[in-house]
C-alpha positions in Angstrom: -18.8 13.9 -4.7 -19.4 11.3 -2.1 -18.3 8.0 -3.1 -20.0 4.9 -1.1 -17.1 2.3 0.8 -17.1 -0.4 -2.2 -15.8 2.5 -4.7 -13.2 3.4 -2.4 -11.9 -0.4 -1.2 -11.9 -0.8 -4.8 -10.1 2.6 -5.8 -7.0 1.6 -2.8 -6.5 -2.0 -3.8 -6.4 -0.8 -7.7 -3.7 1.5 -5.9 -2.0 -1.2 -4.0 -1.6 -3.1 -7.0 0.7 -0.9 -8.7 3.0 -1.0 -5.4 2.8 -5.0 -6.0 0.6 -5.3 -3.1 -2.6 -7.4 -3.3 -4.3 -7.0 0.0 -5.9 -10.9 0.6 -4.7 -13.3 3.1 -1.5 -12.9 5.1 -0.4 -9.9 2.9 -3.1 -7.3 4.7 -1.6 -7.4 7.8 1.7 -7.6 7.2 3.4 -4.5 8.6 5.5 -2.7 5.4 8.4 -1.9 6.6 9.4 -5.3 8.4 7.8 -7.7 6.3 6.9 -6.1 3.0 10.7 -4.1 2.6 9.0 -0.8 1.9 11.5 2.2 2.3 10.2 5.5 3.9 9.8 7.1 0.4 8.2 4.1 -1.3 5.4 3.8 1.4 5.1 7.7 1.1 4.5 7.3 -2.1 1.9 4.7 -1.7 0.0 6.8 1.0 0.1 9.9 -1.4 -1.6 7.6 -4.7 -4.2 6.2 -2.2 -4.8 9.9 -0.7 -4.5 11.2 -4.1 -7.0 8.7 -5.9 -9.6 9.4 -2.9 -9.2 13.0 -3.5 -7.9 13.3 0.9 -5.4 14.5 2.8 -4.0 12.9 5.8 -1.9 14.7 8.5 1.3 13.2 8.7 0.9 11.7 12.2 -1.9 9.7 11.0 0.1 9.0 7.5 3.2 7.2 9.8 1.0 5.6 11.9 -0.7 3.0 9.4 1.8 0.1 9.3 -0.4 -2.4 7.5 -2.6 -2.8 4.2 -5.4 -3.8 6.1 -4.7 -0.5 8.3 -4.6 1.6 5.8 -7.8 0.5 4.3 -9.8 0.1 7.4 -8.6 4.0 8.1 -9.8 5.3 4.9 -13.1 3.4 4.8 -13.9 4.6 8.2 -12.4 8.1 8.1 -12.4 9.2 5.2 -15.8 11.1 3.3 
């Protein structure tokens, strides 16, 4: 099933949100390791929910190079079927 870019924005920031995360202002680009505190497995963990709620897989290169909300988003939204 093909689901349109407002389904998906809305599906990651419900995701976000359960990693304390809301993605407005100053928060979507800061980078989660330096500013945010995220530990390797916690920001895995995040980038599985978000791949798991959107029902995609991302190669691990492209996985531990989003450093950002806003990245992260922008990268599924534009990427991402």
């Amino acid at each position: 099933m093909k689901t349109n870019n407002y389904t998906k924005l809305k599906t990651i920031i419900e995701v976000m949100g359960k990693y304390g995360i809301t993605p407005i202002s100053k928060v979507k680009r800061s980078d989660f390791v330096k500013d945010m505190g995220f530990d390797k497995v916690y920001l895995d963990g995040l980038i599985y929910d978000v791949e798991d709620a959107l029902q995609v897989e991302l190669n691990e290169e492209t996985a531990n190079s989003l450093k950002s909300p806003d990245e992260l988003i922008r990268y599924m939204l534009q990427h991402q079927n």
